[in-house]
VOGU-3710 file (C-alpha; in Angstrom, 3 decimals, decimal comma):
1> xxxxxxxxxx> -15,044/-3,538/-21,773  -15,386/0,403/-21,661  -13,486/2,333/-23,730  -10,888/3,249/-20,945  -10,327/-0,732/-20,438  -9,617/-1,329/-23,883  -7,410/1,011/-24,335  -5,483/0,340/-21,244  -5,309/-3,580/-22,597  -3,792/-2,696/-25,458
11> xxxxxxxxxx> -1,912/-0,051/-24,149  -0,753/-2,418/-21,533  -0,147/-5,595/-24,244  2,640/-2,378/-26,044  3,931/-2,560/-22,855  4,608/-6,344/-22,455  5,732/-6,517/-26,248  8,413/-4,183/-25,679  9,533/-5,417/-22,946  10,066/-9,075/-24,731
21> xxxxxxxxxx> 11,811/-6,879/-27,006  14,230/-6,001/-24,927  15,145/-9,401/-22,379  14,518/-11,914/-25,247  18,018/-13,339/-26,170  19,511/-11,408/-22,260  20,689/-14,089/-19,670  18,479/-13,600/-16,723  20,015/-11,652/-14,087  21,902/-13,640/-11,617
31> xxxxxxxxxx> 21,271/-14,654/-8,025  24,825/-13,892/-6,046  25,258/-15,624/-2,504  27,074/-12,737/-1,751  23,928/-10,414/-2,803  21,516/-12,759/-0,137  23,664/-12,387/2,707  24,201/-8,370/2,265  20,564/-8,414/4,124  22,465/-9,910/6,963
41> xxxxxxxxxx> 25,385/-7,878/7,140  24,065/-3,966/5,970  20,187/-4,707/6,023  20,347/-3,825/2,461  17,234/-5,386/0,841  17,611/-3,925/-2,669  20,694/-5,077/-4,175  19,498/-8,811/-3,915  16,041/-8,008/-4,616  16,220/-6,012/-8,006
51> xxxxxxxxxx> 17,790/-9,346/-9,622  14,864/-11,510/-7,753  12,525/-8,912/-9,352  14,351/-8,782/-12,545  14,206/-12,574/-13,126  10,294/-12,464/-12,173  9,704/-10,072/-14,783  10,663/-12,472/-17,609  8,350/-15,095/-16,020  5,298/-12,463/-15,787
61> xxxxxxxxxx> 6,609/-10,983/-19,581  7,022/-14,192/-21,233  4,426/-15,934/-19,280  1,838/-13,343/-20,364  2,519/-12,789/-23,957  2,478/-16,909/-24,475  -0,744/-17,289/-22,814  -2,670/-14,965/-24,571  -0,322/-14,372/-27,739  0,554/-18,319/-28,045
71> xxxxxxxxxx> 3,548/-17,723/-30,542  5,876/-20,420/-29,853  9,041/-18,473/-29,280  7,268/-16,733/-26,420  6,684/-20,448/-25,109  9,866/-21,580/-25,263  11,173/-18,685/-23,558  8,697/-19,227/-20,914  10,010/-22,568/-20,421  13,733/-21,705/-20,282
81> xxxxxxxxxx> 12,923/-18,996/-17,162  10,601/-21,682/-15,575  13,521/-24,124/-15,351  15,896/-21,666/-14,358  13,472/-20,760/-11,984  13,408/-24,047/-10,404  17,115/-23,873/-10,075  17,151/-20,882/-7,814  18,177/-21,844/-4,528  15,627/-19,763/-2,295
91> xxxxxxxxxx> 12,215/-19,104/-3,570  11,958/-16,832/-0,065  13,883/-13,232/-0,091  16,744/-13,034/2,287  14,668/-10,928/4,754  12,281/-13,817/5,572  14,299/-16,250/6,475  16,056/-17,353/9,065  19,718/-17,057/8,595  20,632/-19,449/11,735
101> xxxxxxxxxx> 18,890/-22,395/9,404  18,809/-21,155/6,167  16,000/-23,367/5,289  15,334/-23,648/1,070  11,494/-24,685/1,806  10,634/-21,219/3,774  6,992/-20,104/2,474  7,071/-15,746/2,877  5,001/-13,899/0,092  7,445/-14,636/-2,552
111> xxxxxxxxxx> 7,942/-18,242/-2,315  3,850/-18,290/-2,446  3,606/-16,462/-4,985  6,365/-18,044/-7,164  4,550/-21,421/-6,658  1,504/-20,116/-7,623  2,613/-18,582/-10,452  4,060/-21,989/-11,775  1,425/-23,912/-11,228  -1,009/-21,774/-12,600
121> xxxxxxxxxx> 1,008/-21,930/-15,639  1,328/-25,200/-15,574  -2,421/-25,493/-16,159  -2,873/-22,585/-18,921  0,176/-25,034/-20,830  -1,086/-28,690/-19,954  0,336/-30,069/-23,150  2,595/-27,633/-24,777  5,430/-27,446/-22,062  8,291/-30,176/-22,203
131> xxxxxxxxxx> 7,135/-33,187/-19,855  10,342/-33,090/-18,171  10,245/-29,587/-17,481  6,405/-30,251/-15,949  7,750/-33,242/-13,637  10,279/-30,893/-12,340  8,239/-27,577/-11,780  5,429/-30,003/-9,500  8,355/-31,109/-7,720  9,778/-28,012/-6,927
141> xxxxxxxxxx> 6,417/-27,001/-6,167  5,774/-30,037/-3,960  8,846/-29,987/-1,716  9,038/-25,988/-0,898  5,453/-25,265/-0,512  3,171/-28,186/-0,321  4,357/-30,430/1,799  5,904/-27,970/4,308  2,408/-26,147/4,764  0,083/-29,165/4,387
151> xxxxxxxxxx> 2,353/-31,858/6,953  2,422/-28,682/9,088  0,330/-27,898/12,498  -1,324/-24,080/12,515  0,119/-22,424/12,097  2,841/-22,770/10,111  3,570/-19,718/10,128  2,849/-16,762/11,810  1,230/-15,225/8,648  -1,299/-17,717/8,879
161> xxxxxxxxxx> -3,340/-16,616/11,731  -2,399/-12,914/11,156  -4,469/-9,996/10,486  -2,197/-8,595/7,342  -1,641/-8,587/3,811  0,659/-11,699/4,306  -2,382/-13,709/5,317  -3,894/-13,282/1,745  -1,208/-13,653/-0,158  0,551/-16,704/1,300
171> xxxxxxxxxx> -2,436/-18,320/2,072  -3,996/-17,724/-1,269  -1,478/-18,802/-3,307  -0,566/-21,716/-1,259  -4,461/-22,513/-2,019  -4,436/-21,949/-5,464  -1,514/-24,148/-5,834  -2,649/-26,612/-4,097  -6,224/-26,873/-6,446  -3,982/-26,656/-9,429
181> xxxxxxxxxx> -2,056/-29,440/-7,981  -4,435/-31,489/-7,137  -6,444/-31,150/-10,717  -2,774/-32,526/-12,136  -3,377/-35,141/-9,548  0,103/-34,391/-7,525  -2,170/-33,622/-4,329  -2,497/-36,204/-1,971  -6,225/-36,791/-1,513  -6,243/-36,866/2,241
191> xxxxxxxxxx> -4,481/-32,784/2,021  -7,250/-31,241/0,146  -9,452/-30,640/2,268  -7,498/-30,023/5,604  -5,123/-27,932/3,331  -8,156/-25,465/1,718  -9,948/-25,210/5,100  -6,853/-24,048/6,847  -6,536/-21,132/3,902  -9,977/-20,152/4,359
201> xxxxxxxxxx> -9,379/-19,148/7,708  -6,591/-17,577/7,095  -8,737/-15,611/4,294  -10,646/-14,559/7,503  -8,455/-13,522/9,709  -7,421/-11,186/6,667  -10,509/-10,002/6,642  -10,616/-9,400/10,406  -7,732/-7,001/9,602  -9,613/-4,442/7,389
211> xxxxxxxxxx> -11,285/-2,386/9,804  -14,907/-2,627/9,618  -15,584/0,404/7,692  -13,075/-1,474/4,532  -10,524/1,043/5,569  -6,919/-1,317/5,081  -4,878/0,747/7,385  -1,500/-0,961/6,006  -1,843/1,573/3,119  -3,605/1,612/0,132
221> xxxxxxxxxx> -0,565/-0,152/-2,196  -1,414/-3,376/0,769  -5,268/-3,162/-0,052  -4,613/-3,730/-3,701  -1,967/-6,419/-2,987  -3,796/-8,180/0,121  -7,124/-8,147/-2,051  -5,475/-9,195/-5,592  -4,572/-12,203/-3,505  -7,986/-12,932/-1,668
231> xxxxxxxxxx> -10,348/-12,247/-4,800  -7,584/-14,287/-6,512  -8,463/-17,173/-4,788  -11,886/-16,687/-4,120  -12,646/-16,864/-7,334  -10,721/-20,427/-8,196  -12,729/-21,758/-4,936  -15,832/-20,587/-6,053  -15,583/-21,778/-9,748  -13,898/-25,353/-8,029
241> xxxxxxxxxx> -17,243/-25,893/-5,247  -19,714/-26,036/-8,092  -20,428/-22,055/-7,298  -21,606/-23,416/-3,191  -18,015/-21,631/-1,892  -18,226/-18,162/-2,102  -15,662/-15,916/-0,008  -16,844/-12,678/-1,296  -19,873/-13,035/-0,068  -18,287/-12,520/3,548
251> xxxxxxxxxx> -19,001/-9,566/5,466  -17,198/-6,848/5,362  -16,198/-7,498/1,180  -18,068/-4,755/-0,196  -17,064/-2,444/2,247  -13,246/-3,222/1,749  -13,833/-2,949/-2,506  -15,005/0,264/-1,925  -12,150/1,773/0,305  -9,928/2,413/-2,999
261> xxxxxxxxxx> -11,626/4,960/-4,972  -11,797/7,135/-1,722  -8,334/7,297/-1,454  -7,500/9,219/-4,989  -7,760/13,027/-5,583  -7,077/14,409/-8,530  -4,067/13,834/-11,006  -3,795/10,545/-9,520  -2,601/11,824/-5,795  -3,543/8,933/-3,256
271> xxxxxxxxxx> -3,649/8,866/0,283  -0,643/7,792/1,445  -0,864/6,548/5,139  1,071/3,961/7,046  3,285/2,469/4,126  1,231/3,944/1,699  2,632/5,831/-1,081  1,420/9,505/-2,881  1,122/7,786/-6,485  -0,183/4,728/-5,514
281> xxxxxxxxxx> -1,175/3,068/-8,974  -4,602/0,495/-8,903  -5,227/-2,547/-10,997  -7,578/-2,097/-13,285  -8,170/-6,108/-13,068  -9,239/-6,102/-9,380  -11,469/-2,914/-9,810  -13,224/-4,833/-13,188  -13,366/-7,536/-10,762  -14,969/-6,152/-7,790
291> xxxxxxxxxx> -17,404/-4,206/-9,545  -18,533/-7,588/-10,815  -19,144/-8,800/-7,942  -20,370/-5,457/-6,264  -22,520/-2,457/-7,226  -21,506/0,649/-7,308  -17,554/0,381/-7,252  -15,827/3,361/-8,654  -12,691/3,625/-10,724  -10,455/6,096/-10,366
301> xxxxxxxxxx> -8,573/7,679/-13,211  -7,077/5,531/-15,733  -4,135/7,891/-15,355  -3,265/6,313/-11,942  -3,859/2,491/-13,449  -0,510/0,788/-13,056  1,404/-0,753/-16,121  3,745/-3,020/-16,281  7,083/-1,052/-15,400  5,129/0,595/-12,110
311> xxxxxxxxxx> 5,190/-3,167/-10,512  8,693/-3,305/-9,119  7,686/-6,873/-8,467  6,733/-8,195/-11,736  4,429/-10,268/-10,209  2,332/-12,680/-12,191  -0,616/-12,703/-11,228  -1,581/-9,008/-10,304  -0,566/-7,875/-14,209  -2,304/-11,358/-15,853
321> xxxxxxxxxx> -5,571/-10,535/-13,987  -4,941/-6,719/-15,875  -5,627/-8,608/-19,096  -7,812/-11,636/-17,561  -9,849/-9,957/-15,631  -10,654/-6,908/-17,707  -11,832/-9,279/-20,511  -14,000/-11,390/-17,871  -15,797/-8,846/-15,932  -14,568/-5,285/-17,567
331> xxxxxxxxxx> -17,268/-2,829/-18,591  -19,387/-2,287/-14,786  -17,070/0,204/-13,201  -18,534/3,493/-13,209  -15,767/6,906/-13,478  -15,261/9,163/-10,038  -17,596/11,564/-9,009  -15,940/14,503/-9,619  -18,613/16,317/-6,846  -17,601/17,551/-3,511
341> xxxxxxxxxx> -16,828/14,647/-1,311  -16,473/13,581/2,713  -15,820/10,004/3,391  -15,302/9,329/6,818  -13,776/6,426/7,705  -14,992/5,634/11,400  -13,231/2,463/12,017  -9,996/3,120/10,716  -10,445/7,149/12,222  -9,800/8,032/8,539
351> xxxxxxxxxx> -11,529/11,636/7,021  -10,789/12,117/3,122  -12,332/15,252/1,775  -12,173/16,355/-1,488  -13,958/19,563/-3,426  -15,651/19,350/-7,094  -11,426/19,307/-8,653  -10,007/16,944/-7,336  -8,077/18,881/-4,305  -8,795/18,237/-0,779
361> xxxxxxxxxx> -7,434/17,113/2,592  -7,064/13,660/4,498  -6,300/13,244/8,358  -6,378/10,543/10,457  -6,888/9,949/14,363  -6,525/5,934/15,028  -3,249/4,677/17,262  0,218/4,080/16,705  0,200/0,193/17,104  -1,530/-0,809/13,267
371> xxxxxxxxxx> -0,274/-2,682/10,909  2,915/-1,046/9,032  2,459/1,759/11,816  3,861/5,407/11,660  3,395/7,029/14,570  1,071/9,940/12,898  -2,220/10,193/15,153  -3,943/13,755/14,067  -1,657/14,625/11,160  -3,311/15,418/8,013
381> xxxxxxxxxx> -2,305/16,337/4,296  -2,949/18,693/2,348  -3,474/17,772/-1,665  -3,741/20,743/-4,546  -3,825/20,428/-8,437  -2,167/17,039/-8,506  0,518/17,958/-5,688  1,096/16,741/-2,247  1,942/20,338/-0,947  1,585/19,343/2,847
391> xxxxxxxxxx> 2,670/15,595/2,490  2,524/12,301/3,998  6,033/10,544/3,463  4,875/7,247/3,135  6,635/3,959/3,170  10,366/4,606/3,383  13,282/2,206/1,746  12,610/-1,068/3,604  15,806/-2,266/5,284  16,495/-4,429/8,298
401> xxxxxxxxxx> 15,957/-1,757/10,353  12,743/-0,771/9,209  11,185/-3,536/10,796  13,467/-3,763/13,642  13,287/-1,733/16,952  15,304/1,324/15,329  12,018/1,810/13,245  11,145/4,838/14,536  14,720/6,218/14,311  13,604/6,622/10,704
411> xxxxxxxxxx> 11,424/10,227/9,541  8,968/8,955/7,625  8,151/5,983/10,745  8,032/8,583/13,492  5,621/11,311/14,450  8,500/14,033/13,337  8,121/13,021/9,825  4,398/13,940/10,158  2,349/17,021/10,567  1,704/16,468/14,060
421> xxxxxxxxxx> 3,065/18,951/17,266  6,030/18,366/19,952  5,537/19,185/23,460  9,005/20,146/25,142  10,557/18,733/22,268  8,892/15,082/22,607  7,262/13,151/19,635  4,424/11,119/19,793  5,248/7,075/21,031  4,444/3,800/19,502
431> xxxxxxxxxx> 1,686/1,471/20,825  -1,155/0,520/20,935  -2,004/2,698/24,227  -0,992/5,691/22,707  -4,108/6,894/20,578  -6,754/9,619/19,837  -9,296/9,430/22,186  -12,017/11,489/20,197  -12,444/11,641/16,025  -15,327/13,025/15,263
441> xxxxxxxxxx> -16,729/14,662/12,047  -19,251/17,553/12,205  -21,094/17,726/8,820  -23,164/20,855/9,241  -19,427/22,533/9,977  -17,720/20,879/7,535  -15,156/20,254/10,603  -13,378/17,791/12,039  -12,410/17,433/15,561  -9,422/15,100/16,967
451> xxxxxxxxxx> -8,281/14,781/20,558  -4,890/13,197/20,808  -3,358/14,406/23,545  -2,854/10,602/24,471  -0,390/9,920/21,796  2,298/11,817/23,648  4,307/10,389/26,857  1,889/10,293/29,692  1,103/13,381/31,494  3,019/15,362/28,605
461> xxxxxxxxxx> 0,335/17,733/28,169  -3,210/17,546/29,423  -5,516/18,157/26,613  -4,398/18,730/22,460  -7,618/18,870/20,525  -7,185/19,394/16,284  -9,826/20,987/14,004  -9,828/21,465/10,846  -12,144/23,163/8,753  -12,373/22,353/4,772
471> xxxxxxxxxx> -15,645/24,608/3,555  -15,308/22,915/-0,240  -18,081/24,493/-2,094  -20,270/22,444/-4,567  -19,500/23,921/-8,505  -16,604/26,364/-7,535  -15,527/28,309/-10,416  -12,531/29,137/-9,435  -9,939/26,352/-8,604  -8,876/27,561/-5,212
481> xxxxxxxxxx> -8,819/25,992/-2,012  -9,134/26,953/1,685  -8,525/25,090/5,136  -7,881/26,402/8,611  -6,162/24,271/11,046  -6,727/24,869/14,793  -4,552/23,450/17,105  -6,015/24,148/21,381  -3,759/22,882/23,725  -4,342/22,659/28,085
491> xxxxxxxxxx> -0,771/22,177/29,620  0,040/20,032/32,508  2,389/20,641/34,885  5,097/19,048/32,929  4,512/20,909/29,469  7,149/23,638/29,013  6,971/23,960/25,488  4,856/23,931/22,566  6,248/23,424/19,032  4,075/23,031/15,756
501> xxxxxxxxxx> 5,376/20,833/12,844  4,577/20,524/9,559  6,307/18,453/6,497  6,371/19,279/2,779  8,342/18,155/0,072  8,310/21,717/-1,682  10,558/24,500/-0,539  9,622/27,200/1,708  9,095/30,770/1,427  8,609/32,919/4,638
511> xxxxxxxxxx> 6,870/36,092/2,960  6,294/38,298/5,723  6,880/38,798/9,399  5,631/40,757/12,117  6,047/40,177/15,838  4,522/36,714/16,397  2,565/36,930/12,958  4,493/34,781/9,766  3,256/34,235/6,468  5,331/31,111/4,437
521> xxxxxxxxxx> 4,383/29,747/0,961  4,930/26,314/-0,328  5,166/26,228/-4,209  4,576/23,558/-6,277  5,295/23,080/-9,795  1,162/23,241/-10,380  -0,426/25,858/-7,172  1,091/26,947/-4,264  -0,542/27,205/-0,613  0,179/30,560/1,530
531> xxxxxxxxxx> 0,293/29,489/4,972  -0,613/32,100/7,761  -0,230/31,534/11,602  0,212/33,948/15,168  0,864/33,344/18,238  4,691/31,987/16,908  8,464/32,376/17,549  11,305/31,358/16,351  9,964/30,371/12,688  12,578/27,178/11,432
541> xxxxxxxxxx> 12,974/25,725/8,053  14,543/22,305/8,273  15,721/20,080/5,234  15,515/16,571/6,448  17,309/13,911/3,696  14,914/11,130/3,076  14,947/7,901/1,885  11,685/6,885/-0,301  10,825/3,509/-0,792  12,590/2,497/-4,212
551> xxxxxxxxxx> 15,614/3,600/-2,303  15,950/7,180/-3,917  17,565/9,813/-1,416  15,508/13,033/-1,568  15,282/16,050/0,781  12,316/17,026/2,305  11,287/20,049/4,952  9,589/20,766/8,208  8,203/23,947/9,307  8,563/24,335/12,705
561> xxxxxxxxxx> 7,776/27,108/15,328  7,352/27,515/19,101  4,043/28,798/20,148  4,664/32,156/22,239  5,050/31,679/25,999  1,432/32,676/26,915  -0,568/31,174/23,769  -2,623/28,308/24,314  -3,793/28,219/20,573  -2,036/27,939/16,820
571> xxxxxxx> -4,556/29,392/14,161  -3,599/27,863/10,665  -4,758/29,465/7,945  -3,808/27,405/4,984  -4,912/29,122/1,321  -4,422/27,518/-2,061  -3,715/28,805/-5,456
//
């Protein structure tokens, strides 16, 4: 390992011990009824969830420390959770299932992923865990996952032929439980095969999700969990074929290992499209593993690798594969370039540009029909000494209504949460149909051009093209940064009236003003950035309360202004400090 894994193992084992610390000898938290059916009645996810979570994390804690620790009281604690474990009633969370049936045996990511998780440890403890306590977990193990998904027609689900995250992970782990399973000789023969060939293609139709460039457009938090799941499993299939089964060696892999490092500017600031999030923390295990299995993979800073407390999951086998894996493969990453950078993302209409510290900008064209979609074609953000100071909200608290049809009721979901214009007052609309029709990056410019005037209700406007110019200069002394943002717009009949928008989760300054000529400054706790546009009226400052996804309120602002009756252009000029 380098000296940046080791540390982080051992930083990372402090971590687990501690926590042991504190829930050895504490009942588990419980699982209310009334707690499962608040999803039904409010929406509210969390309440049931942080106890789901909470019991996890003894599993993951316990499981961890006795696997690579072995002291015996860390065993038997294991054991205890794994029986209470098998008591629960639902393996699913209350917003996968289907409250007209209520069925116990519903496989969503969590039910996976707790049968995984027992079986693996089943294995890792072949004869150290109480026989009776074994008999029970593969029977628990049988009847909600294996049988449903192997006496099942495809799909059983529709995860299983989708082209998400859920793909991966319930089809992984469903896979990996059933080669556990069927090493402890619970499988029946005659579902082996049939069972593993029907998770490969669902491996593929993950695949077929990434766009072709490796960009995951579900966010970058989804790459790391879709591919923990995939390499997960790839790796048990490949090591169970004799080495003749190898799903990395699909098309498309190395592209898709090599998406995450793009996404990270300095301080540990990520790119935080779709249901993305601004702090997004990697796994050091998946990066040790992908660079094993590809050259060149990057690793961003180890102050953005995720410990134990940052998984709000607990889940088992994304933190074991932080010790496993870094053992197994650690020590072929190589650090981030810390050069002047422009990754363009074709596929995905992605652009990430970064200068030689870390700051830079990201913008995207694409549609508004992908996979955890915000309706956000041509917004971009704008990232300075470790601060978001133009922002992307990210994912939002996810509630009933997130994934409903009031979706786009919420900011962060619609194109008003986004730096992105109006026209008469209109946001942009979701689907598929509704999309950038040009994305194009000029290097010799350092510019990018987006056309998106199709994102708005038809015949809206005629023509909205975006540039944006980021001149980063190789070896700057001076940690500044400059950007100018040029918004043309050609009117149809129907446009009335033009309004920019922009979103930040600093306050805002207006400094000067003169006629149609403002100057505003957003101030972060790091830099600022001095932002100075013409051709405006009617200069608005707008808190907006928003939800973020651990179900913090917060406030957050737009900037808004009208363009001036006879402009047909907004000049950005957006300086850094």
């Amino acid at each position: 390992m380098t000296p940046q894994e080791t540390a982080y193992v051992k930083g990372f084992w402090e971590e687990l011990e501690q926590a042991a610390v504190s829930l050895r000898g504490c009942e588990l938290p419980a699982l209310r009824e009334e707690d499962f059916f608040l999803f039904q009645r409010t929406g509210n996810r969390l309440v049931y969830e942080n106890a789901y979570f909470g019991r996890r994390k003894y599993l993951t804690v316990f499981g961890i420390l006795a696997e690579f620790g072995k002291r015996q009281e860390d065993i038997d604690a294991l054991a205890a959770v794994m029986e209470s474990v098998c008591e629960e009633r639902f393996w699913a969370l209350p917003a996968h299932v289907d409250f007209n049936a209520l069925d116990e045996t519903t496989i969503d990511l969590f039910a996976a992923e707790t049968a995984q998780t027992l079986a693996e440890l089943l294995t890792i403890f072949p004869d150290v865990l109480p026989k009776e306590l074994v008999e029970k977990v593969q029977n628990e193990i049988m009847r909600r996952v294996l049988v449903p998904f192997c006496s099942s027609t495809v799909p059983y689900s529709w995860w299983e032929t989708d082209r998400c995250n859920w793909s991966a992970v319930c089809a992984g782990c469903v896979g990996m439980t059933a080669i556990y399973m069927d090493r402890m000789g619970r499988l029946p023969k005659e579902w082996r095969e049939p069972c593993l060939r029907r998770v490969c293609d669902a491996m593929q139709c993950y695949l077929d999700g990434m766009e072709e460039d490796g960009a995951c457009t579900e966010g970058l938090g989804y790459f790391s969990y879709g591919m923990s799941y995939y390499t997960a499993f790839a790796e048990l299939l490949y090591e169970e074929s004799g080495h003749t089964k190898d799903l990395m060696a699909r098309p498309k892999c190395g592209r898709i290992a090599a998406f995450q490092e793009k996404c990270y500017f300095g301080g540990g600031v990520s790119v935080s499209f779709s249901d993305g999030s601004s702090r997004e923390r990697f796994l050091p295990g998946l990066t040790a593993f992908l660079a094993y299995k590809f050259e060149g993979i990057r690793t961003p800073d180890y102050a953005a690798a995720r410990g134990l407390e940052q998984d709000a999951c607990y889940r088992w086998l994304t933190n074991e594969r932080n010790i496993r894996w870094l053992i197994r493969y650690g020590g072929r990453t190589k650090k981030s370039t810390q050069e002047p950078s422009y990754e363009l993302l074709s596929s995905a209409q992605w652009m990430i540009c970064k200068d030689g510290n870390g700051n830079g900008i990201a913008a995207k064209g694409g549609h508004n029909d992908e996979n955890h979609n915000h309706n956000d074609v041509g917004h971009f953000l704008c990232v300075f000494r470790g601060e978001m100071l133009l922002t992307d909200l990210g994912a939002g608290e996810y509630t009933k209504d997130y994934f409903s049809d009031k979706r786009y009721d919420i900011l962060c979901n619609r194109s008003l949460g986004h730096s992105v214009p109006l026209i008469n007052g209109c946001e942009q609309c979701a689907g598929r149909e509704y999309h950038a029709e040009r994305f194009v990056w000029e290097e010799a410019a350092r510019m990018l051009r987006i056309s998106f005037a199709a994102a708005y209700p038809q015949g809206l406007i005629q023509g909205l093209e975006r540039t944006i110019f980021f001149p980063a200069e190789r070896g700057a002394a001076e940690d500044t940064m400059r950007i100018v943002v040029t918004d043309r717009f050609v009117p149809s009949a129907l446009t009335r009236k033009l309004t920019e928008n922009l979103i930040t989760s600093f306050p805002v300054q207006i400094e000067e003003t003169e006629n149609d000529r403002y100057v505003m400054k957003i101030e972060g706790q790091h830099g600022f950035c001095r932002i100075r546009i013409a051709n405006a009226s009617e200069l608005r400052i707008i808190p907006k309360e928003h939800c973020l996804h651990d179900g913090t309120q917060t406030t957050v602002y737009l900037i808004q202004w009208d363009l001036v009756d006879a402009a047909r252009e907004m000049r950005m000029e957006i300086s850094c400090g």
